[in-house]
Phi, psi and omega in degrees: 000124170254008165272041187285192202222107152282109202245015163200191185294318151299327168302293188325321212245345180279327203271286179348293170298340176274344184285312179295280186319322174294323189263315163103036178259161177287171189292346165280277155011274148011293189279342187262012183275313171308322175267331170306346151312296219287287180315318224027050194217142184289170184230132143298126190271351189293007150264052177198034196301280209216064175293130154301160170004274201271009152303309156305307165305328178283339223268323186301330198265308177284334171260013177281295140012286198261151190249148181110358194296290165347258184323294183288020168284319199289305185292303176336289185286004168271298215300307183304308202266324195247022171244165175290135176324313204264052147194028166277128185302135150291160169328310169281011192276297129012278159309329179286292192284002169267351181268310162258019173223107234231005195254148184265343199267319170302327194284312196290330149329295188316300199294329181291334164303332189286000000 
């Protein structure tokens, strides 16, 4: 299951290890494709190396709430290592097309053909 509810610290660092494996992209990548979900805003992953605690905690606090944080983390960070740079989906961009293709391997298609 990759819809898990990051609603704590260990969750965080489990959907993180699920972004990267599933995408094979590395764990800074990982993490900023997860709080850019969270955020719903892109992220740079070179800030995002080695977040801290209480960094963590916050990010936890905003994604405990919302449903769906994975699956677009996943679709972000696929979208992000394979489309052309200069046509990359925002995050809410992103969210439109997982609502309307619910197969996560189709959506992340979808958007990388755009």
């Amino acid at each position: 299951m990759i819809d898990l509810r990051v609603s704590n610290e260990k969750l965080f660092w489990r959907a993180t290890d699920l972004v990267s494996r599933l995408t094979g992209v590395e764990t800074p990548a990982a993490v900023a494709a997860l709080i850019s979900a969270i955020q719903g805003a892109t992220v740079d992953d070179s800030v995002c190396l080695e977040p801290d605690a209480n960094t963590v905690k916050s990010y936890v606090a905003l994604a405990a709430p919302q449903a769906g944080v994975v699956p677009l983390a996943i679709a972000i960070a696929a979208v992000t290592a394979f489309a052309d740079s200069a046509k990359l989906p925002t995050p809410a961009e992103l969210r439109a097309v997982l609502a309307a293709e619910p197969v996560l391997r189709r959506a992340i298609d979808a958007a990388i053909s755009h």
